[in-house]
C-alpha positions in Angstrom: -1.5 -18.5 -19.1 -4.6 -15.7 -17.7 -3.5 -13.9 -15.3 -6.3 -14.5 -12.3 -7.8 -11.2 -10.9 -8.9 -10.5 -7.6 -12.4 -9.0 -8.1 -14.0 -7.4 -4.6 -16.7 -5.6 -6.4 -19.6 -4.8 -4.0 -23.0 -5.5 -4.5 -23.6 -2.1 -2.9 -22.9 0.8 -5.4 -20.2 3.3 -4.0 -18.3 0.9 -1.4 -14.8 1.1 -2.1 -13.6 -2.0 -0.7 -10.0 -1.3 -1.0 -9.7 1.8 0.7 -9.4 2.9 4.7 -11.0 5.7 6.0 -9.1 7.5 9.1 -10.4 9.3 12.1 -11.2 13.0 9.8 -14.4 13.1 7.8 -14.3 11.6 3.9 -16.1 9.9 1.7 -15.7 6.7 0.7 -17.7 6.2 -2.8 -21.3 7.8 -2.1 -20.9 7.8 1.7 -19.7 9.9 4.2 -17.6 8.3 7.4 -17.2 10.8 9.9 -14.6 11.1 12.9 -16.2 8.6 15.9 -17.9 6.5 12.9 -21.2 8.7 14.2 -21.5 8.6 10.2 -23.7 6.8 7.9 -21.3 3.6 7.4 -22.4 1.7 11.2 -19.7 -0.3 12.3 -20.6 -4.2 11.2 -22.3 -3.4 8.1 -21.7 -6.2 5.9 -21.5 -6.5 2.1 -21.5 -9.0 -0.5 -18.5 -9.5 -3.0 -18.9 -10.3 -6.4 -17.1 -13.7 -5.8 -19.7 -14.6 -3.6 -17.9 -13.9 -0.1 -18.3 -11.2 2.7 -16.4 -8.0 3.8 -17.3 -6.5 7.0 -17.0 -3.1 8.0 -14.8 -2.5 11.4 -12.1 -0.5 13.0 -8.4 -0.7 13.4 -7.1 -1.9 17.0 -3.7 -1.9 15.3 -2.0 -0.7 12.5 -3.1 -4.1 10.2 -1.0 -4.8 7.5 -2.8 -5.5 3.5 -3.7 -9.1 3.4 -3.4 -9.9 7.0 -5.6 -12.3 8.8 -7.5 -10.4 11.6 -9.9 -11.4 14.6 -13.0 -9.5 14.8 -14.4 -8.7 18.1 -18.2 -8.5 18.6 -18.0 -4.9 18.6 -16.4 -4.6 14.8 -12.7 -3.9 16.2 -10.4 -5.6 14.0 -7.0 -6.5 14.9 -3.9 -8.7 13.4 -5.0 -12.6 14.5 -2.3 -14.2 16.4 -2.2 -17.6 18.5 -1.8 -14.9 21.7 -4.5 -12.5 21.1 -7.0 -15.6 19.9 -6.7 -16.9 23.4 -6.7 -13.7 25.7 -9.9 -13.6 28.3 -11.9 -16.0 25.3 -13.0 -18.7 27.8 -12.5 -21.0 25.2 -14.9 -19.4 22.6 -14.6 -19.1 19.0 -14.1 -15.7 17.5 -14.8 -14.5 14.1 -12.1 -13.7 11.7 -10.9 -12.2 8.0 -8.4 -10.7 6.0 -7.7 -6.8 5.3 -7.5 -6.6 1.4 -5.3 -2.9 2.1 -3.3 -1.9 4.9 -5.7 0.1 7.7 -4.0 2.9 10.0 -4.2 2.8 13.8 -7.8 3.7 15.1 -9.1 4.0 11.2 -12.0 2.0 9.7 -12.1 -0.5 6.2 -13.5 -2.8 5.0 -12.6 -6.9 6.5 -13.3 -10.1 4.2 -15.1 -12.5 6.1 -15.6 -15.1 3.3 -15.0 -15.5 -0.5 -11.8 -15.6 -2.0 -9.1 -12.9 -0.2 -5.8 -12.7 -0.7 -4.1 -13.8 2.5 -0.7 -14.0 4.5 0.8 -17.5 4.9 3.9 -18.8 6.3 6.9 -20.5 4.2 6.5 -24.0 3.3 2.5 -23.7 4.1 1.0 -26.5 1.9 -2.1 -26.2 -0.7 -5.6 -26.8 0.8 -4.6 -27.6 4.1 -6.4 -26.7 7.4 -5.1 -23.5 8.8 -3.6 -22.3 11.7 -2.9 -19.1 13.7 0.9 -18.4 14.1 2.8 -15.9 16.5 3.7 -13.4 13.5 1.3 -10.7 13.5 -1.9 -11.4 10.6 0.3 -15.0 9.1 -1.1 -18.0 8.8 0.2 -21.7 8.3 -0.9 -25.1 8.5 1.4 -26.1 11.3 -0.5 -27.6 13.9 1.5 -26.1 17.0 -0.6 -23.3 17.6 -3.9 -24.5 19.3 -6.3 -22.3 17.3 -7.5 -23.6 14.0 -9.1 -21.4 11.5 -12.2 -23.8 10.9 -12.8 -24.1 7.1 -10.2 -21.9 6.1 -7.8 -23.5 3.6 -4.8 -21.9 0.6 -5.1 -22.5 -2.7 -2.5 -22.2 -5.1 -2.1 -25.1 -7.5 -0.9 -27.9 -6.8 2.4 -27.1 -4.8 3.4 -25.1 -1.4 4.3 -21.9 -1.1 8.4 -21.8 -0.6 8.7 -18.4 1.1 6.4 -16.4 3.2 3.8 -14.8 0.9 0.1 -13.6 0.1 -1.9 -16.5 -1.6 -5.6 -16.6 -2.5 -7.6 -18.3 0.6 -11.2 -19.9 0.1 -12.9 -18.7 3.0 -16.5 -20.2 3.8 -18.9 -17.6 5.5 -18.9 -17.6 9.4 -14.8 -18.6 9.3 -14.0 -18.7 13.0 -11.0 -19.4 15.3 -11.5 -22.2 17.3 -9.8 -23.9 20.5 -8.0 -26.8 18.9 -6.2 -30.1 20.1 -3.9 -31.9 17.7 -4.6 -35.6 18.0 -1.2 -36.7 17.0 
């Protein structure tokens, strides 16, 4: 059996999608992030992945753990996606979110996958290609329909059985993947 391999290759030369940048000056690949973001990496700027998805770059609200699911606000502040912080002063509108491929300090900036193929965190007993929800754990994501924020297009995929314990899986993530209110029907 072939090993699969998680390829985040940028179509930009020098973007190091699986590195962080703190709040001190350095260079990530060709470019230089300074302290404030005042650099020449802008907050929002988007690159293509060699599996034909999305990465975003944006800061850390919170420590964000590697492969957790994250909402993005509209000004590029990531931070772990939860049922509670989905629903906070939203009016009822859909936010954008993606998953951290490495862990990202407290206040730093890296890179956010918007769409493609991450690697992402789902709850035990989360079944293949099934809608997905937000949870209340911190950047985990399941397809239990209690929480009412669905992850629009967002689904595992693993093979053909469910995940037994809480773990990272491959996602397939279409681009523009949103959180959105959500009433079950049942």
């Amino acid at each position: 059996m072939t090993a699969i391999t998680h390829h985040t290759t940028p179509i930009i030369i020098g973007v190091a999608l699986d590195t962080y940048v703190s709040q001190e000056t350095e260079t990530i690949g060709s470019t230089v992030v300074e302290a404030g973001n005042t650099g020449k990496m802008p907050l929002g700027t988007t690159v293509k992945t060699n599996d034909g998805g999305e990465a975003v770059f944006c800061q850390a609200l919170s420590a964000i753990g590697q492969y957790n699911a994250v909402v993005i606000s509209s000004g590029h502040v990531a931070s772990n996606l939860t049922t509670t912080n989905v629903a906070a002063g939203d009016g009822g509108i859909s936010k954008q979110v993606g998953w951290s491929q490495t862990s990202i300090a407290i206040s730093a900036f890296g890179w956010i996958h918007t769409a493609g193929r991450p690697i992402g965190e789902v709850a035990a007993n989360c079944a293949n290609q099934a809608i997905l929800f937000t949870t209340a754990t911190a950047g985990v994501v399941d397809d239990a329909t209690i929480s009412a924020a669905l992850i629009a297009g967002v689904v595992m995929k693993v093979g053909a059985t469910s995940v037994s314990n809480a773990t990272a899986r491959t996602l397939i993530v279409p681009v523009g993947a949103y959180v959105h209110p959500f009433a079950n029907p049942a």
